[in-house]
C-alpha positions in Angstrom: -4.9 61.9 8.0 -1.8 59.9 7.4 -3.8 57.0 6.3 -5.3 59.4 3.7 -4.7 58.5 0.2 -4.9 61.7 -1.5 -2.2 62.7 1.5 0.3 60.0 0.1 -0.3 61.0 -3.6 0.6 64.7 -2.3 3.5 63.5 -0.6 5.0 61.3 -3.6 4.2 64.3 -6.0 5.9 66.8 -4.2 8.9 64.7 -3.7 9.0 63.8 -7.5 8.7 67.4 -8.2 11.4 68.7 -6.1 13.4 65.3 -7.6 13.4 66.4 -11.1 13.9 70.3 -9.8 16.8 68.8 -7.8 18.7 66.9 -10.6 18.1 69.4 -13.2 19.4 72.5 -10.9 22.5 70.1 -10.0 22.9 68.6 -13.1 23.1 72.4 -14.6 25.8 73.0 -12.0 27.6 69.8 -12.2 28.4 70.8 -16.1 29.7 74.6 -15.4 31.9 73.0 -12.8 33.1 69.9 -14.9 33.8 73.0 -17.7 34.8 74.8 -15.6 37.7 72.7 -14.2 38.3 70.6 -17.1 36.9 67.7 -15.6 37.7 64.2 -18.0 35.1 63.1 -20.6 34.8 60.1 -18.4 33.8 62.1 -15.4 31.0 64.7 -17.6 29.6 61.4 -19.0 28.8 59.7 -14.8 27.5 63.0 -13.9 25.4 62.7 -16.9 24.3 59.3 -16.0 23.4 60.5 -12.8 21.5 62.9 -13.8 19.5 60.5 -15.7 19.0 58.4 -12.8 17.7 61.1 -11.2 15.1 62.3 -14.3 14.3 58.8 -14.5 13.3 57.8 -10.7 11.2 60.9 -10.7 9.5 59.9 -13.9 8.7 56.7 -12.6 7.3 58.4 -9.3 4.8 60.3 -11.5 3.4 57.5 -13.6 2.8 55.9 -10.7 1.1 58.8 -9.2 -1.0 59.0 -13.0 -1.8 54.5 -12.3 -3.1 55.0 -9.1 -5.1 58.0 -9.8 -7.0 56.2 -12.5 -7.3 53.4 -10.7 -9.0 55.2 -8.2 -11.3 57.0 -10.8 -12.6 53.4 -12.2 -12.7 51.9 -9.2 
């Protein structure tokens, strides 16, 4: 069952779910507290750049989830 493709693609789209669930549920806490505390602008902009790290690694997880499903539909 390990060896299972379909097991893998579950796998990897589960974990790029719970990435982009992750990052945006931190990234919302991340600015209350930066408010909150009057973090710099410097600061606010890293955690923003993080956050788009974050939105951006599970993006690529998904369109690699979307290649190799059609490449397993043509071939």
């Amino acid at each position: 069952m390990a060896t299972d493709p379909h097991h893998k693609t579950g796998r990897d789209g589960r974990m790029a779910g719970f990435v982009i669930a992750m990052t945006g549920a931190l990234w919302g806490g991340a600015i209350w507290a930066g408010n909150h505390f009057n973090w710099s602008v410097q600061t606010k902009g890293l955690v923003d750049l993080m956050a788009l790290a974050g939105f951006v690694f599970g993006l690529v997880v998904t369109y690699r989830i979307w290649r190799k499903s059609r490449q397993h539909d043509e071939g």
